[in-house]
KOLDO-576523 format. One record per residue (C-alpha): residue number from 0; chain; x, y, z. Coordinates in steps of 0.5 Angstrom, whole numbers, plus 500, padded with zeros to 3 digits. Example, Ala and Ser with C-alpha at 12.3 -4.5 7.8 and 13.67 -1.06 7.14 Angstrom:
2
TORTOR   k c   u   v   w
TORTOR   0 A 525 491 516
TORTOR   1 A 527 498 514
END
This chain:
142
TORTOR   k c   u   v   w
TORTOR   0 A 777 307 693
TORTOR   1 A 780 312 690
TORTOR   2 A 778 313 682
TORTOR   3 A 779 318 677
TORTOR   4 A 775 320 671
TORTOR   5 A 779 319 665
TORTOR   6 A 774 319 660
TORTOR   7 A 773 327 659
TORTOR   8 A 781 328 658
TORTOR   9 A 783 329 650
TORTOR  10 A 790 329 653
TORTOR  11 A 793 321 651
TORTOR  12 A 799 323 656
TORTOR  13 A 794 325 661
TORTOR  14 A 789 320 661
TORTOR  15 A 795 315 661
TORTOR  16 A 797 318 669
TORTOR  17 A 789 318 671
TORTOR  18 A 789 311 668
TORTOR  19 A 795 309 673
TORTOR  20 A 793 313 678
TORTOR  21 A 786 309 678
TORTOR  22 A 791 302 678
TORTOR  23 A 795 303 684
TORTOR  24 A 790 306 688
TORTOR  25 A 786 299 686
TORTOR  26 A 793 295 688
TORTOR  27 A 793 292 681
TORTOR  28 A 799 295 677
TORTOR  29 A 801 292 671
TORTOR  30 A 808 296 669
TORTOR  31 A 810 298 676
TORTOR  32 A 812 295 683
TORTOR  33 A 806 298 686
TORTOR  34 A 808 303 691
TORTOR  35 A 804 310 692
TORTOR  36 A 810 315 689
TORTOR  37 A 812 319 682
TORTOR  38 A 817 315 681
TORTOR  39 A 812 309 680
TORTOR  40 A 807 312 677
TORTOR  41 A 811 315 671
TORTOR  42 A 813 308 671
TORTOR  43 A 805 305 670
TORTOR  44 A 803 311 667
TORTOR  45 A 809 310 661
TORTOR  46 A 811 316 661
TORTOR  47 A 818 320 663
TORTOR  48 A 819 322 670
TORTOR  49 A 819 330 668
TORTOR  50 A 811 329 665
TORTOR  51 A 808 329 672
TORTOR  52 A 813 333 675
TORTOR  53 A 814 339 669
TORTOR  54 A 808 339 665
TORTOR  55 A 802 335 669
TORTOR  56 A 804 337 676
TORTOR  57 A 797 338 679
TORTOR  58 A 796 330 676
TORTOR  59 A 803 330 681
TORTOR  60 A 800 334 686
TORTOR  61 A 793 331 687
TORTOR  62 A 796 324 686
TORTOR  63 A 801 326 692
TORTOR  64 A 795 328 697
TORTOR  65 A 792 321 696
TORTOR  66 A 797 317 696
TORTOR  67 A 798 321 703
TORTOR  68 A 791 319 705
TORTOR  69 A 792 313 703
TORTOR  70 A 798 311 707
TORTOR  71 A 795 315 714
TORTOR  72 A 788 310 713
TORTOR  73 A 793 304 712
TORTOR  74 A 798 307 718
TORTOR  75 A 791 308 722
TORTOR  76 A 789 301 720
TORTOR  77 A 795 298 722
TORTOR  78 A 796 301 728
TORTOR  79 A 788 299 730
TORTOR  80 A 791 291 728
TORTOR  81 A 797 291 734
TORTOR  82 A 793 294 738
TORTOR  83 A 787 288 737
TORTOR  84 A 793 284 736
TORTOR  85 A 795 285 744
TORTOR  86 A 789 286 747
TORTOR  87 A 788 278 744
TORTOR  88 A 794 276 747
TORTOR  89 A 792 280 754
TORTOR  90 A 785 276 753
TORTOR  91 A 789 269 753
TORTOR  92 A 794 272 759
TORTOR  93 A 788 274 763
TORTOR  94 A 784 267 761
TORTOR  95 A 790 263 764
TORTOR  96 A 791 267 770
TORTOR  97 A 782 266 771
TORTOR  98 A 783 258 770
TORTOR  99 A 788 258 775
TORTOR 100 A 786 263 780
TORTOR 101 A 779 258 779
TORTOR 102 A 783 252 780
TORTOR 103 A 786 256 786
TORTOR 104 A 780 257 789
TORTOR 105 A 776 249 789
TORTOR 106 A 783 247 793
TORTOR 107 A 781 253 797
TORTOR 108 A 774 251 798
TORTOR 109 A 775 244 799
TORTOR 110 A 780 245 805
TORTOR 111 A 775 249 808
TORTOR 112 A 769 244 808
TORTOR 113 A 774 240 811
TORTOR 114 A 777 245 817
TORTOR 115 A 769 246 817
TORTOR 116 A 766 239 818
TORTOR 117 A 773 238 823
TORTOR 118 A 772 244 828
TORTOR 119 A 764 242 828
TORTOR 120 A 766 235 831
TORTOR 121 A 771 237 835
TORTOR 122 A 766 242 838
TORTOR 123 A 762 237 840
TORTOR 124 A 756 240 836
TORTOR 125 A 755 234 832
TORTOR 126 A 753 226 834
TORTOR 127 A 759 224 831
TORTOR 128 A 764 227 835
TORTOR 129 A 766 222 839
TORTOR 130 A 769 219 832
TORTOR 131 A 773 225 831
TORTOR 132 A 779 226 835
TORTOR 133 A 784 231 837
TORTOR 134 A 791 229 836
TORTOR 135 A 796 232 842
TORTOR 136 A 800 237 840
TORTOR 137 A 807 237 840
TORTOR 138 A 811 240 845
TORTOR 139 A 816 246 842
TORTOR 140 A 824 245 841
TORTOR 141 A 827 250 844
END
């Protein structure tokens, strides 16, 4: 977090500006909507307009670049939550597809014990085999 010293400063309209600057960058306003531009911090800081942008313009220009900062980290740190956000709806996609591709998988293993037991009946490689019969085929319709 962001903070100026204000303690220094014999100036009352000055240390009223760091003062406000130090409340928005921390998020607790008390006269202001709370949004990072001069407009709102002359109305935190209790002061016209023209202060910061005539008579305390390097206040203006130094709380510009933070503010600058400031919202380049949140833009950072939005971006950073979407691109979480849809890796974890990828995750649940590709967890969904896994579970069925599984389920896919026992039915798959499950006729292929059984085509297997059945071709080693048929075979005669078993004691069994005369339980197993092969059944005709049916002659093809032209």
């Amino acid at each position: 977090m962001t903070s100026f010293p204000f303690d220094s400063e014999p100036d009352p309209v000055r240390r009223a500006i760091l003062a406000a600057m130090n409340r928005l960058f921390a998020g607790t306003p008390q006269r202001s909507a709370g949004r990072l531009n001069v407009s709102q911090l002359a109305v935190e800081a209790d002061v016209k307009r023209w202060h910061l942008t005539h008579q305390h313009s390097d206040l203006k220009d130094l709380f510009q670049s933070e503010a600058a900062k400031a919202e380049a980290k949140r833009a950072t740190h939005v971006r950073a939550a979407d691109a979480f956000e849809e890796l974890k709806k990828k995750h649940t996609k590709l967890q969904d597809r896994c579970r069925v591709l599984e389920e896919r998988l026992a039915i798959y293993a499950t006729a292929v014990s059984l085509l297997t037991l059945e071709n080693t009946a048929l075979s005669g490689r078993e004691e069994q085999a005369a339980k197993v019969r092969a059944l005709p085929r049916r002659p093809r319709m032209p």
